[in-house]
C-alpha positions as CSV (number, residue, x, y, z in Angstrom):
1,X,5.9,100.3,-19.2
2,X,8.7,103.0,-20.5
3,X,8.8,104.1,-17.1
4,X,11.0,103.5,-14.2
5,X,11.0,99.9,-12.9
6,X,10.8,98.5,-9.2
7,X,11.7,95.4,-7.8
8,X,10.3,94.5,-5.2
9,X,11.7,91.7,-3.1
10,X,9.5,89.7,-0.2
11,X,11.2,87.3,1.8
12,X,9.0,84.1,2.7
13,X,8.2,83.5,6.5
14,X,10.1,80.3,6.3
15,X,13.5,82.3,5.4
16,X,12.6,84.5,8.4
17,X,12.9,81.5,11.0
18,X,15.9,80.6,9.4
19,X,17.6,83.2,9.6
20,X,16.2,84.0,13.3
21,X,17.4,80.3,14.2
22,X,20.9,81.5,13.1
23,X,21.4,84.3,14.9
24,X,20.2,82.5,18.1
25,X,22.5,80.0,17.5
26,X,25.5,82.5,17.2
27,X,24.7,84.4,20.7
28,X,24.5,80.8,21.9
29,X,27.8,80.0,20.8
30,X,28.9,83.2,21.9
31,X,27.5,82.7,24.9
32,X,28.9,79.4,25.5
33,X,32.3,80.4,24.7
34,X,33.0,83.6,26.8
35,X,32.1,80.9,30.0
36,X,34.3,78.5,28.8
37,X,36.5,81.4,28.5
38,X,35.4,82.6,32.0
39,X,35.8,78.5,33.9
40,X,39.0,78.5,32.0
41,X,40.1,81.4,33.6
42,X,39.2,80.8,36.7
43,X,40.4,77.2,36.6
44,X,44.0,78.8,35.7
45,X,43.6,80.9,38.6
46,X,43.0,78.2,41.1
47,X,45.2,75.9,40.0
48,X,48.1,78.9,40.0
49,X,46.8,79.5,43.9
50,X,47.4,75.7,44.4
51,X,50.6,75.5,43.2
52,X,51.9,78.8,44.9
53,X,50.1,76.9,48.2
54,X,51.7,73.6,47.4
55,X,55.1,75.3,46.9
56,X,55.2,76.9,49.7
57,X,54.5,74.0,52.0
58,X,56.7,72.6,50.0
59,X,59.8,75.3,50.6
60,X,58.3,74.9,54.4
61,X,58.9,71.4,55.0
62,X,62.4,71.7,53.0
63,X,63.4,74.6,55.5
64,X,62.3,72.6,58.5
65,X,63.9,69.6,57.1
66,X,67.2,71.2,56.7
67,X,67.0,73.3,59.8
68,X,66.4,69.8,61.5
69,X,69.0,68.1,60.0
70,X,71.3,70.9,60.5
71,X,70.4,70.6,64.2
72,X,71.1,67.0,63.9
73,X,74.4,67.3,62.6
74,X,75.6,69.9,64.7
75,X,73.9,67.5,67.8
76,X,76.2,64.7,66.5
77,X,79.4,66.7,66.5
78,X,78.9,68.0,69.8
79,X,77.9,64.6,71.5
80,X,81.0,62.6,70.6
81,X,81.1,59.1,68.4
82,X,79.4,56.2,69.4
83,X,79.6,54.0,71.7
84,X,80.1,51.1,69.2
85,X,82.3,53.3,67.0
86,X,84.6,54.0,70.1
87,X,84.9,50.4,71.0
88,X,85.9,49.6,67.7
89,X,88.4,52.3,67.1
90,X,90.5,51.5,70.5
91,X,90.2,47.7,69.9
92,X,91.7,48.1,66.4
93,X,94.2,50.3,68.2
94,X,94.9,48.5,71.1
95,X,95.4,45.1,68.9
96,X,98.4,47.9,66.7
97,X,99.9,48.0,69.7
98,X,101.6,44.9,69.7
99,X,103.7,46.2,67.0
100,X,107.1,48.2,67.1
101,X,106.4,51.9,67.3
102,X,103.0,52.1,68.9
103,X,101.7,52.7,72.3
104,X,101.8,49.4,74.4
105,X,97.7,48.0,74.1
106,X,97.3,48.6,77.9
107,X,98.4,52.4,77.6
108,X,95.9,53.2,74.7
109,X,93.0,51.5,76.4
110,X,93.9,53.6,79.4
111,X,94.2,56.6,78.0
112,X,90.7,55.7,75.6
113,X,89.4,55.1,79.4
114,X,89.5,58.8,80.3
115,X,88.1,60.1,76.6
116,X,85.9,58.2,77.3
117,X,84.4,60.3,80.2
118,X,85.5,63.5,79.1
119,X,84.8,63.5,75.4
120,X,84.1,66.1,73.6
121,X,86.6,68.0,75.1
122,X,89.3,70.2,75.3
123,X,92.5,67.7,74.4
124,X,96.5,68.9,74.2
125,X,98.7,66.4,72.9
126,X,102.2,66.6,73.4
127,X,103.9,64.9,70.3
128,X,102.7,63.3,66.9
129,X,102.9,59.8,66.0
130,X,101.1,56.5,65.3
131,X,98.7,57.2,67.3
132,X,97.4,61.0,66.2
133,X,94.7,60.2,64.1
134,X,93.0,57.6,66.8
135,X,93.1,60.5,69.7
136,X,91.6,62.6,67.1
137,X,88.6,60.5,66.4
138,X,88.2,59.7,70.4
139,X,87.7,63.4,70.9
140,X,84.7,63.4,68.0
141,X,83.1,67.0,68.4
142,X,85.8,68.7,70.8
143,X,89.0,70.1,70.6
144,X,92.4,68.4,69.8
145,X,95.8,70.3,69.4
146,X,99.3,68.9,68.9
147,X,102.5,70.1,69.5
148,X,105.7,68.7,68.3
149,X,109.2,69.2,67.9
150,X,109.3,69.4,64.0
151,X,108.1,71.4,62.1
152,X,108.4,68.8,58.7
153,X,106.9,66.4,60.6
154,X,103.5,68.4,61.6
155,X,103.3,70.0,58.2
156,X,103.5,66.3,56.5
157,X,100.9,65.4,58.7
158,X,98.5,68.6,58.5
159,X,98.6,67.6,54.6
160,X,98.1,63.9,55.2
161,X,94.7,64.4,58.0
162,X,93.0,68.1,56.3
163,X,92.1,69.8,59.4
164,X,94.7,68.3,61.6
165,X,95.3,71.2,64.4
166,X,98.8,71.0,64.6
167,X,101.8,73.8,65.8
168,X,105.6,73.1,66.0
169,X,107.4,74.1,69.3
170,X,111.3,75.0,70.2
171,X,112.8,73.1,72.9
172,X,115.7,74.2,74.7
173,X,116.2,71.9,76.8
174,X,118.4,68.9,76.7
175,X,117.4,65.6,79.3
176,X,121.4,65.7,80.7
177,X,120.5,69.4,82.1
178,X,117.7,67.5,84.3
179,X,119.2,68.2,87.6
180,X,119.7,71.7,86.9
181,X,116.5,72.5,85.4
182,X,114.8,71.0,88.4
183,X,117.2,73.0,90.8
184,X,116.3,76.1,88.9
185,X,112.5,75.4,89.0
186,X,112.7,74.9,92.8
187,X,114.6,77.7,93.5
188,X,112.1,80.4,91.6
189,X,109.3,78.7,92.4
190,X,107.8,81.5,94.0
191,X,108.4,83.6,91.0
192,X,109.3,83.2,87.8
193,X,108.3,79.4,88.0
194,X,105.3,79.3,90.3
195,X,102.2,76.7,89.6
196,X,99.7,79.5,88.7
197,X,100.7,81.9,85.7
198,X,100.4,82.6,82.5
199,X,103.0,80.9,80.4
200,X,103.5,83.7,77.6
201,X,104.4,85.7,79.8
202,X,106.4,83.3,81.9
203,X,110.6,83.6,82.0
204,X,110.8,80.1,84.1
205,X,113.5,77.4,81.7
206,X,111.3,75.1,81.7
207,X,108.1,77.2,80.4
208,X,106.7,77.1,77.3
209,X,105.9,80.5,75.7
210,X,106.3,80.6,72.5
211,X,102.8,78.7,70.9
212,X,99.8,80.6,69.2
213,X,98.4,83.2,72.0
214,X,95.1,81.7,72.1
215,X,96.1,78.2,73.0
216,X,97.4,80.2,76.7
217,X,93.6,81.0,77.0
218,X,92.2,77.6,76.8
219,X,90.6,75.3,79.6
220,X,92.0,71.9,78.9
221,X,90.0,69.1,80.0
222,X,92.8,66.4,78.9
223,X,96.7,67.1,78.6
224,X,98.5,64.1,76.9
225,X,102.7,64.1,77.2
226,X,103.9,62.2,74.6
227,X,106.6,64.0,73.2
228,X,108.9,65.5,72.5
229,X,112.0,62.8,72.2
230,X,113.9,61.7,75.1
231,X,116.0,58.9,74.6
232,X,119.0,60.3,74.2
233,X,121.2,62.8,76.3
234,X,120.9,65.1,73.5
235,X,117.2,64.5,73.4
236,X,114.9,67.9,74.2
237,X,113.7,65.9,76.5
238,X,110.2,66.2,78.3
239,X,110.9,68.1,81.2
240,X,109.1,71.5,79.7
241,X,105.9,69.3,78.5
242,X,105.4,68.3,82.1
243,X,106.0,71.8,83.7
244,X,103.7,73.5,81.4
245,X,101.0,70.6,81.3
246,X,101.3,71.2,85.2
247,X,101.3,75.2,85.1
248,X,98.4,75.2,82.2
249,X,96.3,73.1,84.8
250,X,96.0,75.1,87.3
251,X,96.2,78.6,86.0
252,X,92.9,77.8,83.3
253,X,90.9,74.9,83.7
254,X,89.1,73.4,87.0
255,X,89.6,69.7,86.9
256,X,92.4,68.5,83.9
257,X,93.4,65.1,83.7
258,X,97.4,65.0,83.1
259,X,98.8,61.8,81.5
260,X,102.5,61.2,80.5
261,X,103.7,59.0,78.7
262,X,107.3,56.3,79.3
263,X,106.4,57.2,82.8
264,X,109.1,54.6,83.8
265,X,111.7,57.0,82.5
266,X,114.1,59.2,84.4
267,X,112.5,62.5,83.4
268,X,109.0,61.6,83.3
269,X,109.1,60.2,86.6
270,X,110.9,62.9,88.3
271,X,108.8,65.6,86.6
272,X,105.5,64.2,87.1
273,X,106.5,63.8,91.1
274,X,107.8,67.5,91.1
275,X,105.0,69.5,89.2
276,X,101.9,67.1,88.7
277,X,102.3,65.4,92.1
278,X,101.8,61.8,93.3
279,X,98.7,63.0,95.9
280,X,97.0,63.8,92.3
281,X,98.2,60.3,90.7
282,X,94.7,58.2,89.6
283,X,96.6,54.7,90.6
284,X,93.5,52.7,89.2
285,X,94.0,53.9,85.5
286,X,97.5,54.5,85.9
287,X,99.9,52.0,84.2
288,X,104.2,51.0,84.4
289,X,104.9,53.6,81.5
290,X,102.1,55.6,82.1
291,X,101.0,58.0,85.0
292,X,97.7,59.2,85.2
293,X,97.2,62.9,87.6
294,X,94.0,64.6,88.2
295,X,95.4,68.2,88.3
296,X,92.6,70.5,90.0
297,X,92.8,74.2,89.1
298,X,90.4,77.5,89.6
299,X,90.2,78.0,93.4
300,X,91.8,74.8,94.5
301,X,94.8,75.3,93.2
302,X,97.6,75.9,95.3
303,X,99.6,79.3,94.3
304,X,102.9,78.5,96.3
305,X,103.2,75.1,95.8
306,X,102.9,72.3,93.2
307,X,102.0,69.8,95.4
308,X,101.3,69.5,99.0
309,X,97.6,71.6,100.0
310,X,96.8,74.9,99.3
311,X,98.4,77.4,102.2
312,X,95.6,79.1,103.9
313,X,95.0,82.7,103.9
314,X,95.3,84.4,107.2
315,X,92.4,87.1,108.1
């Protein structure tokens, strides 16, 4: 008994299962949690696939969207306003037009007549005034330019209607020279003042050469002379407006419908018979203070003449 002493420990069965259950229960829980793990993993990955799907449908149907409403927009500035809207915008006009300072009510629904059918277009407007911003909104998608004879006046305006396309032009003319100016024109008519030419380049009196190059370049569909002044002596006068709508015409566009305004006026009436031409007068839109010409250009234009038919070329 003074000897070493050993202890010797036996565990019972019943610990055994215990301790067997245990472990089983640990790889089970194990178990169970690496395929949570695992589903949650794969969950995260589907779900991330989804949304990258769903966004780009999503960014798809935005780009298609916008491209479409782009179109649309672009559709609408090129196709005029309308109908309704036109209506509308020349009645409100028209009924102005009984006041002092604006265009009689049967002028403006003439000259609405021919936007009308030409709109969007190509419009020059000679002269600002009450009625600028209407001729403006007529020609919804094309072109409108005006010219007039002070230069306070069209930058007062360009501030008051943002992108207002507007350049001031320097008459020398005067309506007493009238008789001379015409005398002139007829006598260089087969040079410096013919019907077919480009006016930059032009030295004729009456031609206007000194406005932005690229406006020479330009097909106009629809001339309007309503300015500059011309009530006085002193006044610049229209006779220039007419010649050039007249020259312009013919030299660039194919069919340009020419309308002047206070057609019962000296000047306007003896311009518009010298340069645009009564066989080009439109008598059913045509009014007492305003002439309406359809001015044809391109190949039908007569080179020699302003009016009377083209001269025929000999073989």
């Amino acid at each position: 008994m003074a000897g070493p002493k050993l202890l010797v420990v036996h565990t019972s069965s019943s610990n055994k299962a215990a301790m067997n259950g245990m472990a089983w229960s640990r790889c089970l829980c194990l178990v169970l949690s690496l395929s949570l793990l695992t589903f949650v993993s794969l969950l995260t990955v589907f779900s991330a696939a989804r949304a990258s799907t769903a966004a780009y449908q999503a960014a798809t149907l935005l780009t298609t969207s916008g491209a479409a409403t782009t179109a649309a927009a672009a559709a609408a500035d090129t196709t005029g306003l309308p109908r309704h809207v036109f209506d509308a915008l020349v009645q409100y006009a028209a009924a102005a037009g009984n006041t002092t300072g604006c265009m009689p009510e049967h002028d403006v629904r003439a000259i609405a007549a021919v936007l009308r059918r030409r709109s969007p277009c190509n419009l020059l407007v000679f002269g600002l005034g009450a009625e600028t911003p209407l001729w403006r909104a007529l020609n919804h998608g094309g072109r409108t330019v005006f010219l007039d004879e002070n230069p306070y006046y069209v930058a007062h305006l360009e501030g008051k209607h943002p992108g207002l396309e507007a350049y001031d032009v320097a008459y020398a003319t005067a309506v007493r020279e009238l008789p001379d100016l015409l005398d002139a024109a007829r006598a260089a008519r087969a040079a410096e003042c013919r019907p077919v030419q480009n006016l930059l380049f032009s030295e004729c009196r009456l031609a206007i050469n000194d406005l932005p190059n690229q406006l020479y370049d330009v097909a106009w569909d629809v001339i309007l002379v309503d300015g500059p002044r011309g009530f006085t002596e002193g006044s610049p006068g229209r006779m220039s407006a007419i010649y050039s709508a007249a020259v312009m015409a013919r030299t660039k566009g194919e069919e340009t419908e020419v309308l002047v305004h206070d057609y019962e006026r000296e000047v306007e009436r003896a311009c518009g018979r010298e340069f645009l031409c009564d066989e080009n007068k439109v008598a059913a839109t045509s009014t007492p203070s305003l002439a309406h010409f359809l001015v044809r250009g391109g190949a039908a234009a007569n080179r020699e003449a302003f009016c009377g038919p083209a001269a025929k070329k000999s073989n």
